[in-house]
C-alpha atoms as an extended CHARMM CRD file, in Angstrom:
* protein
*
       104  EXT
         1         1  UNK       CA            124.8070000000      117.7040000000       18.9790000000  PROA      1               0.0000000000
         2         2  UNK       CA            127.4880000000      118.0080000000       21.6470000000  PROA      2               0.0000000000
         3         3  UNK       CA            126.6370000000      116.5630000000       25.0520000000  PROA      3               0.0000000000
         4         4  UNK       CA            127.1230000000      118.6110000000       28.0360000000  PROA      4               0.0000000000
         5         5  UNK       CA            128.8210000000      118.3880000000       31.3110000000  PROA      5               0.0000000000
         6         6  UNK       CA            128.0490000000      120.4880000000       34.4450000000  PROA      6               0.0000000000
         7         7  UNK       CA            130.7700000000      121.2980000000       36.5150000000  PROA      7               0.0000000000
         8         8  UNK       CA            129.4670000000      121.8580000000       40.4140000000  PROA      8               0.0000000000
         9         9  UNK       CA            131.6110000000      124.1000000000       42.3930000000  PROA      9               0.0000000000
        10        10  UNK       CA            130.4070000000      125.0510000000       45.5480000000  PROA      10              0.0000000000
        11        11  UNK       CA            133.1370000000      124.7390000000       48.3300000000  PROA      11              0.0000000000
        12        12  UNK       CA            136.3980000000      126.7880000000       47.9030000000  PROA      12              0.0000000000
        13        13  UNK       CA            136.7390000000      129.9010000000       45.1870000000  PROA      13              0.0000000000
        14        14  UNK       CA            139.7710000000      128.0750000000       44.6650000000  PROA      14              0.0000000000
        15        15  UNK       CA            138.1670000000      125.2270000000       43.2830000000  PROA      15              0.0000000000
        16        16  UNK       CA            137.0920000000      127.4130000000       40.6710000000  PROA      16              0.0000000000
        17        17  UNK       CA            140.4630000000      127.7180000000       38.9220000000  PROA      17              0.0000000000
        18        18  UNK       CA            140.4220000000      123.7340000000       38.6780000000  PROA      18              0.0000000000
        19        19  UNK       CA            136.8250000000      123.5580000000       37.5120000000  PROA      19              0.0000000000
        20        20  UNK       CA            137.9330000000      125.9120000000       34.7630000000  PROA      20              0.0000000000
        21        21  UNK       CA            141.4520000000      123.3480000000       34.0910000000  PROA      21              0.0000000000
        22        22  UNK       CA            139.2490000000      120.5110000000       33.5460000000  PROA      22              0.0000000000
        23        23  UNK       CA            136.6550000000      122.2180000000       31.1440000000  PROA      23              0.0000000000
        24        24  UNK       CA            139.6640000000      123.2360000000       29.0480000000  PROA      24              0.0000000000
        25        25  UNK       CA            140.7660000000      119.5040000000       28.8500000000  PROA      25              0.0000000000
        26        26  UNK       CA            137.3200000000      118.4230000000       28.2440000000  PROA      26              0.0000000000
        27        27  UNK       CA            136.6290000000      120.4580000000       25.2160000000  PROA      27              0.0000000000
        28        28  UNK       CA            140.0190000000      120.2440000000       24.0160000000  PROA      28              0.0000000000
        29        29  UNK       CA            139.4930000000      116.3800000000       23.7200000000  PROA      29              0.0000000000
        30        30  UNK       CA            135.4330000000      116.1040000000       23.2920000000  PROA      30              0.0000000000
        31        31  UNK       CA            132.7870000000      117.7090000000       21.2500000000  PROA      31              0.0000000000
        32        32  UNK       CA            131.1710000000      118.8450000000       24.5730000000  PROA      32              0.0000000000
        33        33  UNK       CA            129.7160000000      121.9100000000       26.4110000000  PROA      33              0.0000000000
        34        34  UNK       CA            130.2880000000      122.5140000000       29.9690000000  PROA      34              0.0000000000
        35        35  UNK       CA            128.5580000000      124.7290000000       32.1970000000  PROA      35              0.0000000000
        36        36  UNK       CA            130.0710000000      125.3500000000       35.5230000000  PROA      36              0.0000000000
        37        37  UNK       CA            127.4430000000      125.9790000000       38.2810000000  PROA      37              0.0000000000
        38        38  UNK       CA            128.8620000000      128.2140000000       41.6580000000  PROA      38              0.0000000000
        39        39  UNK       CA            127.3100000000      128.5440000000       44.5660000000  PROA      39              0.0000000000
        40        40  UNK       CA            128.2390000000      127.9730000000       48.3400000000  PROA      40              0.0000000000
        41        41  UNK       CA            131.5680000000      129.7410000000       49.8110000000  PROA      41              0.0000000000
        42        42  UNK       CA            132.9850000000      129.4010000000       46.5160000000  PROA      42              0.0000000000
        43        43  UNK       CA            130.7300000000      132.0020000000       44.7290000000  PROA      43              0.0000000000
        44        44  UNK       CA            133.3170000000      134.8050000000       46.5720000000  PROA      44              0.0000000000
        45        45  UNK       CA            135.8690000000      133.7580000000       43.4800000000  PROA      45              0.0000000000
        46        46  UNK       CA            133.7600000000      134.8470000000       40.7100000000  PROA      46              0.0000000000
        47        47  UNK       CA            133.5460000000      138.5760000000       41.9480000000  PROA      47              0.0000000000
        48        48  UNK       CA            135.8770000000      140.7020000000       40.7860000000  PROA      48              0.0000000000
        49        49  UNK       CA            137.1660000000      143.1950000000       37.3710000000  PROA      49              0.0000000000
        50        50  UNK       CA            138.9780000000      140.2110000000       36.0030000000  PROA      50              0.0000000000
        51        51  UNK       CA            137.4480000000      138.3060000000       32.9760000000  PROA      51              0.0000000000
        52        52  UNK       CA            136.7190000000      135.0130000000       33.7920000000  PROA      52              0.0000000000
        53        53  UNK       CA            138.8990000000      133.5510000000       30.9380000000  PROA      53              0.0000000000
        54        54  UNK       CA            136.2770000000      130.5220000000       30.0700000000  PROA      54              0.0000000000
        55        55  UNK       CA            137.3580000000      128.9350000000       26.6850000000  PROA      55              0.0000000000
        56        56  UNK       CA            134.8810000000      128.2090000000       23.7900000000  PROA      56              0.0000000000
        57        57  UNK       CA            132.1540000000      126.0710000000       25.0610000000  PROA      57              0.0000000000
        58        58  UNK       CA            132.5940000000      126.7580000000       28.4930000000  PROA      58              0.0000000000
        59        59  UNK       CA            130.1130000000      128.7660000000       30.1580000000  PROA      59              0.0000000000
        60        60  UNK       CA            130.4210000000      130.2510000000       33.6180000000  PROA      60              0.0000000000
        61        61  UNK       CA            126.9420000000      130.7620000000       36.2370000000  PROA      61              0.0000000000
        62        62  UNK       CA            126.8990000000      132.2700000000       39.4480000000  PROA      62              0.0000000000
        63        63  UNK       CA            123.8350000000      131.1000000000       41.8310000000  PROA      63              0.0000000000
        64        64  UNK       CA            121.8150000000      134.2760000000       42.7370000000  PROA      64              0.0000000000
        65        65  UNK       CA            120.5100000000      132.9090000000       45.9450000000  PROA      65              0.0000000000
        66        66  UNK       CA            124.2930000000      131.9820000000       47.1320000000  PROA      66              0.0000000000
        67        67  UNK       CA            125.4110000000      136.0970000000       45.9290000000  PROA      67              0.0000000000
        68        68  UNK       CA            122.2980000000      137.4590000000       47.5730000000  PROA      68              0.0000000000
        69        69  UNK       CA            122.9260000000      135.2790000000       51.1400000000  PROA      69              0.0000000000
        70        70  UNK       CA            126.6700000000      136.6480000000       50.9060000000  PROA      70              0.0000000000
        71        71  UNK       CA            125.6540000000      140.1440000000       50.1920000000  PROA      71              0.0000000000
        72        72  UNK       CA            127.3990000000      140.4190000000       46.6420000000  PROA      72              0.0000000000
        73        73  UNK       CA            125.6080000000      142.1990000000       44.0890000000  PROA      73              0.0000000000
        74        74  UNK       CA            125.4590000000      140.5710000000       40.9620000000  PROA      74              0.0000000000
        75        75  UNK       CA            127.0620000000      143.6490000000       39.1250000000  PROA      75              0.0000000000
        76        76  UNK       CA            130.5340000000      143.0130000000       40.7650000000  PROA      76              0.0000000000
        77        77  UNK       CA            130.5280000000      139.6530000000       38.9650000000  PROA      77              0.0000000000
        78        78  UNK       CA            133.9660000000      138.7930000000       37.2210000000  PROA      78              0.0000000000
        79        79  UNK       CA            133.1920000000      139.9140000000       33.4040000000  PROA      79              0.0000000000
        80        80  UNK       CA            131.8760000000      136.5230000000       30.8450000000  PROA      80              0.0000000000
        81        81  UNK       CA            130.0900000000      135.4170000000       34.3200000000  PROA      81              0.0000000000
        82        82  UNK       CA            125.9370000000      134.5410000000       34.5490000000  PROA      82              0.0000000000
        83        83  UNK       CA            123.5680000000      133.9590000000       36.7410000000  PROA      83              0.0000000000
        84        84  UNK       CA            121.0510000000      130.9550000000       37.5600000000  PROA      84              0.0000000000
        85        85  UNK       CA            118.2320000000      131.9960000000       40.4820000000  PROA      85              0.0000000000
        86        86  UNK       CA            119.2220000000      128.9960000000       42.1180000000  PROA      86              0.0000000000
        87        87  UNK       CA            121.8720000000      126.3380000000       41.2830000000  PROA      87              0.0000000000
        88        88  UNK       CA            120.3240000000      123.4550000000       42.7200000000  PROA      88              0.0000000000
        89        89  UNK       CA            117.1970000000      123.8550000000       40.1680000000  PROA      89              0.0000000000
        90        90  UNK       CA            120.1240000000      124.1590000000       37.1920000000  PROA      90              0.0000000000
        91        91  UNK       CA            121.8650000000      121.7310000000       38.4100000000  PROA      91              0.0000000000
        92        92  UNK       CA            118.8390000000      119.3750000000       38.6110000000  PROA      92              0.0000000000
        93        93  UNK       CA            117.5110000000      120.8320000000       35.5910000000  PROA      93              0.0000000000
        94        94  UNK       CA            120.3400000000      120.2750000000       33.3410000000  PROA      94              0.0000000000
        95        95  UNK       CA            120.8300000000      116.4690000000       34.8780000000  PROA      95              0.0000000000
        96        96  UNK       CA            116.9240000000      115.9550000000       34.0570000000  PROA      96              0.0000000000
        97        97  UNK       CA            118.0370000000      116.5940000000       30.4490000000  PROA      97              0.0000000000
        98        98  UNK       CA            121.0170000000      114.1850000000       30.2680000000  PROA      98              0.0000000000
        99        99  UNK       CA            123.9610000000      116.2080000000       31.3150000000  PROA      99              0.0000000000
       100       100  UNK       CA            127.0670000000      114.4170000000       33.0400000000  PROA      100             0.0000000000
       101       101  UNK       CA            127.2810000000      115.5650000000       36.3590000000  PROA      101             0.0000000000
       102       102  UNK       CA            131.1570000000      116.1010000000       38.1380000000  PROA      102             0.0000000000
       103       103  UNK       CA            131.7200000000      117.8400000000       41.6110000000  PROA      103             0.0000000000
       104       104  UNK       CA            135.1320000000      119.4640000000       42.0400000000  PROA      104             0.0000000000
């Protein structure tokens, strides 16, 4: 089974661009999964028309309590982008089950 690797954004949307860089390399050169978590300031970068362009094995979530405190409905969501109800609790859930933790 491929181990997985959660990658926390939560400061700058920009920061979402190089979350997305370094799950590329990661599955390019591992048989991983990655999940990256957003929440904080940096969940404005995931709304939008655009897809969100996540390769295979790369999965995108959107915190519902960070959308909902920034008045973003989860419909305007960039298309191939989830939702958790809270990323703390997925972050600490998927740690609890052995994932590698990276902040960008």
């Amino acid at each position: 089974m491929a181990g997985l690797v959660v990658l926390h954004v939560s400061d700058q949307p920009a920061n979402i661009a190089r979350a997305l860089s370094a799950a590329e390399l990661i599955t390019s050169r591992e048989p991983m999964r990655v999940q990256v978590v957003v929440n904080g300031e940096a969940i404005t970068g995931l709304s939008g028309s655009e897809p969100i362009g996540a390769g295979e094995g790369v999965s995108v979530w959107a915190c519902e309590r960070a959308l909902k405190q920034r008045g973003l409905p989860p419909d305007g969501l960039r298309p191939g982008v989830g939702t958790v109800p809270s990323a703390v609790i997925a972050l600490a859930n998927a740690q609890h089950e052995g994932a590698a933790y990276i902040r960008i």
